[in-house]
N, CA, C and O atoms as a DFTB+ gen file, in Angstrom:
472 C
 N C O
     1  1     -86.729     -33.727    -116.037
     2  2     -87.296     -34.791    -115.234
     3  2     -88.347     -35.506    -116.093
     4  3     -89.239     -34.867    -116.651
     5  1     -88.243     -36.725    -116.186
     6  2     -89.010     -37.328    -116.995
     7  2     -90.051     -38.282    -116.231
     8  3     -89.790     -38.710    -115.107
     9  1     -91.485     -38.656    -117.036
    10  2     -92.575     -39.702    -115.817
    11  2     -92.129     -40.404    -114.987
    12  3     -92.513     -40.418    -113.818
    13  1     -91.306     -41.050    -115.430
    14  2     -90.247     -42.262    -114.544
    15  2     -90.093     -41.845    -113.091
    16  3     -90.586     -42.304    -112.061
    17  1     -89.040     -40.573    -113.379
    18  2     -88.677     -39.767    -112.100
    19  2     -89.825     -39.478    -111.029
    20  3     -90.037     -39.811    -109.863
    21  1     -90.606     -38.523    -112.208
    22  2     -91.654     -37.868    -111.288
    23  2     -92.616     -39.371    -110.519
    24  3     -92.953     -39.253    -109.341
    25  1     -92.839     -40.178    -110.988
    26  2     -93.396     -41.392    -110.639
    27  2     -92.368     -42.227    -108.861
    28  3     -92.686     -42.521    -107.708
    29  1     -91.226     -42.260    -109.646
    30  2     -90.751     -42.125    -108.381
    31  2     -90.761     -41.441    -107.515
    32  3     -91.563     -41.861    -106.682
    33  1     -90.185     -40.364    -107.149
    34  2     -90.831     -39.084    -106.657
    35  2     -92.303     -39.132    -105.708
    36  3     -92.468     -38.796    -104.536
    37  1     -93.075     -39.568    -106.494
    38  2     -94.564     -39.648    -105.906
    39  2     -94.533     -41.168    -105.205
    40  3     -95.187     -41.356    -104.179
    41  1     -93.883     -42.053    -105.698
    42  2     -93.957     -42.925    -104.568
    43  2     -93.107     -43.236    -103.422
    44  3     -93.370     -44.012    -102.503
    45  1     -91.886     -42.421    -103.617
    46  2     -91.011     -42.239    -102.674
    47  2     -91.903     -41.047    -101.279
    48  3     -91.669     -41.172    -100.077
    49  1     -92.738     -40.149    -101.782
    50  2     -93.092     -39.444    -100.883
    51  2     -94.649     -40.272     -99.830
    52  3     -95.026     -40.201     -98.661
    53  1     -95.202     -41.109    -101.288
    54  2     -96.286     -41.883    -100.303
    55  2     -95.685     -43.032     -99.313
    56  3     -96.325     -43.532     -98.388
    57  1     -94.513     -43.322     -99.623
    58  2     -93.950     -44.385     -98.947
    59  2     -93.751     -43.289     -97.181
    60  3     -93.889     -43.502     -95.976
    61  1     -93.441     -42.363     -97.900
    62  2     -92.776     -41.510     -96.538
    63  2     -93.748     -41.130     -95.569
    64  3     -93.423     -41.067     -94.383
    65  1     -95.122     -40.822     -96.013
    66  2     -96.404     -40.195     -95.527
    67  2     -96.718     -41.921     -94.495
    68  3     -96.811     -41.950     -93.268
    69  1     -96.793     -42.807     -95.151
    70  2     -97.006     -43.893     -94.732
    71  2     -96.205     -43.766     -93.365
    72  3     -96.586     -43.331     -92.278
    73  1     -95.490     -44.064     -93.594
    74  2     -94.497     -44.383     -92.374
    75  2     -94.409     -43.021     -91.209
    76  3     -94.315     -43.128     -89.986
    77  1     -94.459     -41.996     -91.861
    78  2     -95.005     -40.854     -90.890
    79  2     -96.271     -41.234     -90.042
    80  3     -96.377     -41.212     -88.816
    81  1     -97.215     -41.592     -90.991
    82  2     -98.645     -42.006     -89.884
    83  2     -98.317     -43.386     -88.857
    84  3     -98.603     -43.391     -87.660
    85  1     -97.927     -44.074     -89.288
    86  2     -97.433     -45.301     -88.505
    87  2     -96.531     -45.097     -87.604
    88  3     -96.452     -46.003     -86.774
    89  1     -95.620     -43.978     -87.434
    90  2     -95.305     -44.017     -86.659
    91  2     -95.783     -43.320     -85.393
    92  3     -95.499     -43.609     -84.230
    93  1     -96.798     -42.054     -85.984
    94  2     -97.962     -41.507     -84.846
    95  2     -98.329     -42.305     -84.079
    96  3     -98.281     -42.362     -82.850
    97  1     -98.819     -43.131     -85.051
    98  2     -99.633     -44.511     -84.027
    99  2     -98.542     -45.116     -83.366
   100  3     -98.476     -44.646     -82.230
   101  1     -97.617     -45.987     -83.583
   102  2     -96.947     -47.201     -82.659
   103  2     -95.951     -45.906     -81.934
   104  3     -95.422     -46.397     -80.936
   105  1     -95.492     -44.314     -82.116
   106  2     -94.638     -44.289     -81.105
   107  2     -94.833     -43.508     -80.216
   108  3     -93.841     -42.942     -79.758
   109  1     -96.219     -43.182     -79.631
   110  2     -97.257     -42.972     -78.403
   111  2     -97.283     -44.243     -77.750
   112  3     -97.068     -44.397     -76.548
   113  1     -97.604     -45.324     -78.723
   114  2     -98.058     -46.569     -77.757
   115  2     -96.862     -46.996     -77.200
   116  3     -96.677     -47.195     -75.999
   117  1     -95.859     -47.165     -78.310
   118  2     -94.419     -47.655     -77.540
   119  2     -93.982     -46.606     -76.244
   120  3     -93.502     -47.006     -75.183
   121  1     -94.219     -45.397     -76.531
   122  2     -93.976     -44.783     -74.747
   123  2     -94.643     -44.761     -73.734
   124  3     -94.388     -44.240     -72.649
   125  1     -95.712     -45.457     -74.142
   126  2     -96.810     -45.304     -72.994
   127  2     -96.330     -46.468     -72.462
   128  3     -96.014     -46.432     -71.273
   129  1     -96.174     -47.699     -73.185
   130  2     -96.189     -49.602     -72.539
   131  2     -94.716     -49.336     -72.028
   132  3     -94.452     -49.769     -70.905
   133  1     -93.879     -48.773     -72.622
   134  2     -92.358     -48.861     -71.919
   135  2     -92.003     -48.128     -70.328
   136  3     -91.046     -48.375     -69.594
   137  1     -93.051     -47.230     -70.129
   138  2     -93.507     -46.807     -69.011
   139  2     -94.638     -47.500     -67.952
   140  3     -94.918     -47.054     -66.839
   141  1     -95.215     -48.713     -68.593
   142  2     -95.601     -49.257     -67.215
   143  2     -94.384     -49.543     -66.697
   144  3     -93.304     -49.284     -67.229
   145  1     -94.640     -50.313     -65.205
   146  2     -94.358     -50.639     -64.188
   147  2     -94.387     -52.591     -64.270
   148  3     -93.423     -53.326     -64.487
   149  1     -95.300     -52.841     -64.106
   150  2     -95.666     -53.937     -64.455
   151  2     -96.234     -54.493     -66.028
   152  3     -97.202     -55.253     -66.060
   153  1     -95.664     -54.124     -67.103
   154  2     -96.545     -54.686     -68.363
   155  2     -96.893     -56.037     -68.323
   156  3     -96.113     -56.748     -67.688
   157  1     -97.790     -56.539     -68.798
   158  2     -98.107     -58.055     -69.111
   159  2     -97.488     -58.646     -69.986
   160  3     -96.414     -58.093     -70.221
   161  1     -97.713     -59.686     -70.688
   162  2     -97.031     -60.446     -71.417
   163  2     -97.428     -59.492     -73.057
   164  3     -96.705     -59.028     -73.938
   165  1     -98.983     -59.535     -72.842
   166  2     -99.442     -58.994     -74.096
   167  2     -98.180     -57.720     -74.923
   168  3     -97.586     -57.625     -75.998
   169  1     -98.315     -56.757     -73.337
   170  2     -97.781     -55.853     -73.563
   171  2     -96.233     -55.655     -74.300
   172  3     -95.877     -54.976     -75.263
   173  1     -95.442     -56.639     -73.319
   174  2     -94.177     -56.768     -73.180
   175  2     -93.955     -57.055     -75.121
   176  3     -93.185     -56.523     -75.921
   177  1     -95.124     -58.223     -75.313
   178  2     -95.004     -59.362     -76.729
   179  2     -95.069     -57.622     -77.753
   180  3     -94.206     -57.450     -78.614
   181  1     -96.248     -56.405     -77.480
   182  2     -96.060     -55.657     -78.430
   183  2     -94.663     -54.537     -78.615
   184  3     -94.158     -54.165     -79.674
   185  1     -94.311     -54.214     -77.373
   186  2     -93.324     -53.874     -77.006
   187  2     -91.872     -54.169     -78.167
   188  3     -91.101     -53.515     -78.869
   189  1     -92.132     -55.487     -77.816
   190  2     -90.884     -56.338     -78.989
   191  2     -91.056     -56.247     -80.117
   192  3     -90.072     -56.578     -80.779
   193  1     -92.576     -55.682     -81.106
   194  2     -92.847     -56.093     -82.212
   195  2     -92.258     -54.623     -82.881
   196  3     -91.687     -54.397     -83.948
   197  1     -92.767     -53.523     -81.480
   198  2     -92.545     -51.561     -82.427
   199  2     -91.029     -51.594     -82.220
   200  3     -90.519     -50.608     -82.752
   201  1     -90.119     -52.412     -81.615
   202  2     -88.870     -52.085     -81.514
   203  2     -88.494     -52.841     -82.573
   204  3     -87.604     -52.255     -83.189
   205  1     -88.849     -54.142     -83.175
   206  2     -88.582     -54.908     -84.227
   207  2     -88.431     -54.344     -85.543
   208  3     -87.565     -54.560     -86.390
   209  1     -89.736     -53.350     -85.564
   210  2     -90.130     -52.442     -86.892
   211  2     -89.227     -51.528     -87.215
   212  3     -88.751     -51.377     -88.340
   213  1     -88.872     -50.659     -85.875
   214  2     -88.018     -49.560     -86.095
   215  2     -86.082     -49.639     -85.778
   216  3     -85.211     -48.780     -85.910
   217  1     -86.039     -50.886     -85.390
   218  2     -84.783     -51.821     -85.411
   219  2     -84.386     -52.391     -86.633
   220  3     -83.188     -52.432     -86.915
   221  1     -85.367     -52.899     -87.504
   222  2     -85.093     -53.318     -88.640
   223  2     -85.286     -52.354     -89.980
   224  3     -84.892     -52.716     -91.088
   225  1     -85.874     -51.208     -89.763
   226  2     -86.358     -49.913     -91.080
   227  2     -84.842     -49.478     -91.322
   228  3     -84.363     -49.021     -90.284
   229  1     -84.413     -49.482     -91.838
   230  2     -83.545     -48.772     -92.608
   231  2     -84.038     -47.284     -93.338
   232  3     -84.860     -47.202     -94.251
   233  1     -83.434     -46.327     -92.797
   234  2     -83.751     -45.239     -93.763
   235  2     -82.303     -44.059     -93.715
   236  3     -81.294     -44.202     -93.025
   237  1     -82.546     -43.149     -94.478
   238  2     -81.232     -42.271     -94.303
   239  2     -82.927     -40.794     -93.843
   240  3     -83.983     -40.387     -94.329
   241  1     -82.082     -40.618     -92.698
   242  2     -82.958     -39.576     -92.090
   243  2     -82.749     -37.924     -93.268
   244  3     -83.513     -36.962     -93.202
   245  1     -82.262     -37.966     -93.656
   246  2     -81.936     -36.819     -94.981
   247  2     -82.628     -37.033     -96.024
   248  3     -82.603     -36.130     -96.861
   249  1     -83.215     -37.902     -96.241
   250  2     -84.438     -38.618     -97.373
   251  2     -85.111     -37.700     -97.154
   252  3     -85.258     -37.075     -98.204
   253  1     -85.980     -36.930     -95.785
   254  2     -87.054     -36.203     -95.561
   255  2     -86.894     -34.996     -95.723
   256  3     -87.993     -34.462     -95.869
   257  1     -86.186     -34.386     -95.765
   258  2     -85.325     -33.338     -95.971
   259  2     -85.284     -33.115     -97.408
   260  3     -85.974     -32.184     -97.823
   261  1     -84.632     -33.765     -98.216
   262  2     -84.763     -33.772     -99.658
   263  2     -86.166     -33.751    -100.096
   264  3     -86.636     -32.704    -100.540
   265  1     -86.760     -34.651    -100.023
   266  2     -88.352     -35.017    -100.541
   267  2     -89.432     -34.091    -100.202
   268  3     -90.266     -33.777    -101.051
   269  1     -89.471     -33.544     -98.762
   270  2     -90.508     -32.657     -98.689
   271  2     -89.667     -31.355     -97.637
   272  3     -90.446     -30.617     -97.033
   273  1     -88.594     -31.172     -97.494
   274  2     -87.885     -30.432     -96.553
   275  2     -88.348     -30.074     -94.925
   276  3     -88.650     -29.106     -94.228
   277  1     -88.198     -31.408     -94.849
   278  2     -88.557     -31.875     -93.249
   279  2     -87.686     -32.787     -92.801
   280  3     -87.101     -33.688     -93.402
   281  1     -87.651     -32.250     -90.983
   282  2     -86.578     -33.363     -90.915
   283  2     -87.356     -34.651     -89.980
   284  3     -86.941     -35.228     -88.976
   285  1     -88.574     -34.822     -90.712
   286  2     -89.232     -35.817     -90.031
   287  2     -88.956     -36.890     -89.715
   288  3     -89.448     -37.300     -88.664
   289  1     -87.989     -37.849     -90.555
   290  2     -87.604     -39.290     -90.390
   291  2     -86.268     -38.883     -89.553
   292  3     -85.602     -39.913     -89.447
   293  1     -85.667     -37.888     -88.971
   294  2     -85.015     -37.903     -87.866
   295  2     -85.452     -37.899     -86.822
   296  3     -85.167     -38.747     -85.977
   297  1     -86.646     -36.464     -86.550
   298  2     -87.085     -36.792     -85.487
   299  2     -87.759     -38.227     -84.992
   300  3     -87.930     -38.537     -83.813
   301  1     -88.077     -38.974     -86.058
   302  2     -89.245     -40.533     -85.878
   303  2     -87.597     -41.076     -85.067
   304  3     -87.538     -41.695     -84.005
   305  1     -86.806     -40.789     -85.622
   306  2     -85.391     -41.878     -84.942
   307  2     -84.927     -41.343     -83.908
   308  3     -84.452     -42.269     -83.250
   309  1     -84.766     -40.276     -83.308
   310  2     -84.222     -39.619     -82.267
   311  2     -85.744     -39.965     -81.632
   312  3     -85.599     -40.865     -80.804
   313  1     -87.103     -39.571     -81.734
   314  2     -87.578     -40.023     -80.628
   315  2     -87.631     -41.578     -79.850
   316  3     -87.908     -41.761     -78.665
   317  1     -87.274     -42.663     -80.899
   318  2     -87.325     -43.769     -80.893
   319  2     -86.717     -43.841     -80.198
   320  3     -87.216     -44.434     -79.241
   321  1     -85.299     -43.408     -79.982
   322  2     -84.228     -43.936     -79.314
   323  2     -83.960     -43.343     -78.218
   324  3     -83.135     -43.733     -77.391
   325  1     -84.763     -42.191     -78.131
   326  2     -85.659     -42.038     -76.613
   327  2     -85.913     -42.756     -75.356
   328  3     -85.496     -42.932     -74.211
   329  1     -87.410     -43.276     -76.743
   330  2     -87.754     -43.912     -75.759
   331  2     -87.273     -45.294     -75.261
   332  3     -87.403     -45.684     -74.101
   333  1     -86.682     -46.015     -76.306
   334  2     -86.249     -47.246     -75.987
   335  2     -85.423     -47.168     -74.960
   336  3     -85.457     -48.133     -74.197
   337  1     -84.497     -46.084     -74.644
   338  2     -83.636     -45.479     -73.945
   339  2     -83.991     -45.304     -72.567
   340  3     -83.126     -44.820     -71.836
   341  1     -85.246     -45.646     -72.016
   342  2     -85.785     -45.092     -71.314
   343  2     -85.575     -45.221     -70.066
   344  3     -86.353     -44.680     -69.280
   345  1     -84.628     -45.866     -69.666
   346  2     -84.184     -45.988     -68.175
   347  2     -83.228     -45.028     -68.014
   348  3     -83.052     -44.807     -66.816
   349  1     -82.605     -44.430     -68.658
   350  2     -81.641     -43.245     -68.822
   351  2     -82.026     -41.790     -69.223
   352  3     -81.244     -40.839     -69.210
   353  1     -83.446     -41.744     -69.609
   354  2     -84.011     -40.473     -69.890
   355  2     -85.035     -40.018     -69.075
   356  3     -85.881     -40.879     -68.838
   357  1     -85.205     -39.030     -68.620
   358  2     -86.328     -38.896     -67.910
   359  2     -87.804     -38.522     -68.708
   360  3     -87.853     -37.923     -69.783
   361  1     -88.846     -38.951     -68.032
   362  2     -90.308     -39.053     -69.027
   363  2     -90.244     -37.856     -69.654
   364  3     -90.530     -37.896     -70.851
   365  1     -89.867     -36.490     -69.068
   366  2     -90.225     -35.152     -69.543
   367  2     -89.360     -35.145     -70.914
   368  3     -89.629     -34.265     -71.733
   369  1     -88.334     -36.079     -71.208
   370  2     -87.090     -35.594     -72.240
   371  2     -87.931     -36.798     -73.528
   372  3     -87.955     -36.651     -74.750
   373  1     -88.399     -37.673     -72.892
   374  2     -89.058     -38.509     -73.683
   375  2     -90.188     -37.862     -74.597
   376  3     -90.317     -38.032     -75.810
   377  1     -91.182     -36.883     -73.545
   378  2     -92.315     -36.364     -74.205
   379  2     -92.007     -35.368     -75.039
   380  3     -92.624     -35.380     -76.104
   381  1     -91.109     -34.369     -74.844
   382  2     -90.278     -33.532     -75.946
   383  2     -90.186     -34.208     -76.974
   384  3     -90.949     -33.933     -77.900
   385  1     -89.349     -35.154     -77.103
   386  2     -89.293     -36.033     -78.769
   387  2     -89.961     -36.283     -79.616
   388  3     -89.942     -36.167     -80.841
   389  1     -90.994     -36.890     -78.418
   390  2     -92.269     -37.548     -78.990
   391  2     -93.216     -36.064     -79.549
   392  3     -93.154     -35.886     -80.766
   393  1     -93.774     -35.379     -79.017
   394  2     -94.227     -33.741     -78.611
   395  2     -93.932     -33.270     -80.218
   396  3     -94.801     -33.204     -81.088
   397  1     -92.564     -32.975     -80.386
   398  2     -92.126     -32.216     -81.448
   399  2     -92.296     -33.062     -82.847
   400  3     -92.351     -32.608     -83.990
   401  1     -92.366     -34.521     -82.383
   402  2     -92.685     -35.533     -83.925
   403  2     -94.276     -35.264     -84.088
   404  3     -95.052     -35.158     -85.038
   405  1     -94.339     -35.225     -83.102
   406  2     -96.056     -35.183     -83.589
   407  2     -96.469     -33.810     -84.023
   408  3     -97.391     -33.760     -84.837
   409  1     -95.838     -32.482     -83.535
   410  2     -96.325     -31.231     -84.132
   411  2     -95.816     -31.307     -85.664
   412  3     -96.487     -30.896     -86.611
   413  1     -94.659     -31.836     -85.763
   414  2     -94.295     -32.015     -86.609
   415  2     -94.950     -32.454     -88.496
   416  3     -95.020     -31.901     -89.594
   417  1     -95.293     -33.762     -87.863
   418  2     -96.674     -34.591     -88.324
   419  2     -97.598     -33.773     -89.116
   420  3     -97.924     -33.790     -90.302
   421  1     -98.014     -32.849     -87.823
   422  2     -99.702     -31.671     -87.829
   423  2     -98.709     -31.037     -89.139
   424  3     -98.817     -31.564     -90.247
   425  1     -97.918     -30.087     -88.967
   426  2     -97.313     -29.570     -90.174
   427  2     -97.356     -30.103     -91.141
   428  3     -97.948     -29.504     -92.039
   429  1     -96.983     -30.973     -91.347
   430  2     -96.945     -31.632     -92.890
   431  2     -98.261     -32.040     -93.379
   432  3     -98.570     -32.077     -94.570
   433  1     -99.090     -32.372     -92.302
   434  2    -100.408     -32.744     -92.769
   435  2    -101.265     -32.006     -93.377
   436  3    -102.047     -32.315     -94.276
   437  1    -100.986     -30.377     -92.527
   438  2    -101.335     -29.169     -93.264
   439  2    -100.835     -28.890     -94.758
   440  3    -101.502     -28.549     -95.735
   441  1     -99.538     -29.124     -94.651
   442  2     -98.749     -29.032     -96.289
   443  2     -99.749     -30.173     -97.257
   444  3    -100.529     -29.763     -98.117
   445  1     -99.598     -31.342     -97.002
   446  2    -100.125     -31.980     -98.100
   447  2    -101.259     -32.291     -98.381
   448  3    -101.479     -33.102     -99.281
   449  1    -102.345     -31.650     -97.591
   450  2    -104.014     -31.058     -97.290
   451  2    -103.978     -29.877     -98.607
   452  3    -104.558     -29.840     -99.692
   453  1    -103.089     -29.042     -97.986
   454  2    -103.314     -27.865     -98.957
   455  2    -102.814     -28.316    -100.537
   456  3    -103.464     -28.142    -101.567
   457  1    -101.480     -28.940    -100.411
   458  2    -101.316     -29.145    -101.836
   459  2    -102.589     -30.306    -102.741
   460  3    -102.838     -30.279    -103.947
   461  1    -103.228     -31.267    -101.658
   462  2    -104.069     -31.996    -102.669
   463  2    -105.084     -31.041    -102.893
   464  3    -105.470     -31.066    -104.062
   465  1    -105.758     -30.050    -102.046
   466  2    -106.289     -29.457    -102.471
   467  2    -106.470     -28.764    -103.330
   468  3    -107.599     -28.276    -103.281
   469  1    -105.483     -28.233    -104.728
   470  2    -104.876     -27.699    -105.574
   471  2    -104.760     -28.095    -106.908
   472  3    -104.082     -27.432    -107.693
């Protein structure tokens, strides 16, 4: 393996960490607003923007798996499609998805805590 690689490598995994935290954030909020009742416009307008993001990401969910042996960028897509799903799922099957991405998350955060630490 030569710098090149390993260089890739390291930015293929910050790209991944990235998008792991981003999705903490927007896919709590996206289940919370898809569960009002009445959203507002505001709401509805952000609504369209986290489905835009994760409608348009392209990834091969086996990327995470390879790179740090997690199957994190599946669970980010199976919960997604959850929740978008959500007139057909019930809240409890929703919070499971969501639930297990986020313990998920805590895990890895622990992994790459300890390894910078090192």
């Amino acid at each position: 393996m030569n710098a090149s690689d390993i260089s890739n490598i390291n930015t293929a995994n910050f790209i991944l960490r990235h998008f792991v935290d981003l999705s903490a954030r927007l896919l709590p909020l996206l289940n919370d607003l898809t569960q009002k009742r009445n959203p507002t416009e505001e709401e509805k307008n952000s609504i369209r923007k986290i489905v835009s993001v994760y409608s348009h990401y392209r990834f091969d969910p086996n990327t995470s798996v390879q790179l740090i042996n997690s199957n994190i960028l599946e669970l980010i897509q199976k919960t997604f499609e959850n929740i978008v799903d959500a007139q057909r799922k019930k809240s409890i099957e929703r919070k499971l998805y969501l639930d297990h991405f986020l313990y998920e998350r805590e895990r890895l955060i622990d992994v790459w805590e300890t390894v910078e630490a090192n």
